[in-house]
N, C-alpha and C positions, 0 to 999 in steps of 0.2 A: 552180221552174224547173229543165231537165233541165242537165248540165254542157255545156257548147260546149267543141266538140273542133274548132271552124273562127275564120279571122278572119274581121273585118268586111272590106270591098272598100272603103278608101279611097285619096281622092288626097293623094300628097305634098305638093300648091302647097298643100294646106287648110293654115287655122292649125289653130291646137288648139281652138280656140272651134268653129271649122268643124265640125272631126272630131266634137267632144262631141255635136254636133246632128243629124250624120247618125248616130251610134251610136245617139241616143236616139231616133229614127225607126226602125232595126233592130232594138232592143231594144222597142220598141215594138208592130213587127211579132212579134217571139218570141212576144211577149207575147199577142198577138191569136189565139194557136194554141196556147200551155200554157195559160195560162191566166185569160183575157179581160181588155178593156182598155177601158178608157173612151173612148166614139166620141168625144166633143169632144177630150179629149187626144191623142188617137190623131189627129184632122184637126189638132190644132192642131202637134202636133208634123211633120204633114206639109207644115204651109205652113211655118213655120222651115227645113226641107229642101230645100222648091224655092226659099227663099233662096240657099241654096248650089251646090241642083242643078238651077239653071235652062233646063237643055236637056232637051230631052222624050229623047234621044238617050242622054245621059250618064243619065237617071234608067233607061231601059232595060236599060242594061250595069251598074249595081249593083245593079240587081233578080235580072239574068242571074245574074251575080259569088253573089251573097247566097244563092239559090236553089240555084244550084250547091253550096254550102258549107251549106247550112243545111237546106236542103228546104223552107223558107219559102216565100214567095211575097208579096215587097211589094206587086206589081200585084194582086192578089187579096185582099189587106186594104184598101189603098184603097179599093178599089171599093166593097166590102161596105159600108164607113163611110161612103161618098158616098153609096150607094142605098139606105141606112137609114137608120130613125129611133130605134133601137134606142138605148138608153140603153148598153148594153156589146156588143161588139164577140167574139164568139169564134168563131174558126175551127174548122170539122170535121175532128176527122181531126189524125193528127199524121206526123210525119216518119217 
């Protein structure tokens, strides 16, 4: 994994439990782009997420937020792991 020179985009109302679950969703996404991630982990860690980030709105602006800071792209690994069947998950291309 390359070092991160960015934060994560969280909200202050989270608890800590909160915060742990969206890091593990972005760490997740890291992951899905250095170097690949298990599509069941990877969807499973995305529904734990929209536990917390239940607005399609608010899930948009930490994508923004993340992508900005990261060169990731959350909306673009979801995707990939919804429209696959692929047993691992690796994005093209790096930051």
């Amino acid at each position: 994994m390359q070092s991160q020179n960015y934060s994560y985009p969280l909200n202050p109302s989270w608890s800590t439990a909160e915060m742990e679950t969206v890091i593990a969703m972005l760490r997740a996404v890291e992951d899905a782009y250095e170097v690949g991630i298990n599509r069941a982990e990877l969807l499973k860690r995305y529904r734990a997420f929209k536990q917390i980030v239940n607005s399609k709105a608010e899930e948009k602006q930490i994508g923004r937020d993340f992508e900005r800071n990261s060169g990731y792209v959350l909306y673009q690994v979801v995707k990939a792991a919804q429209d696959s069947d692929a047993k691992k998950i690796k994005m093209a291309g790096d930051r």
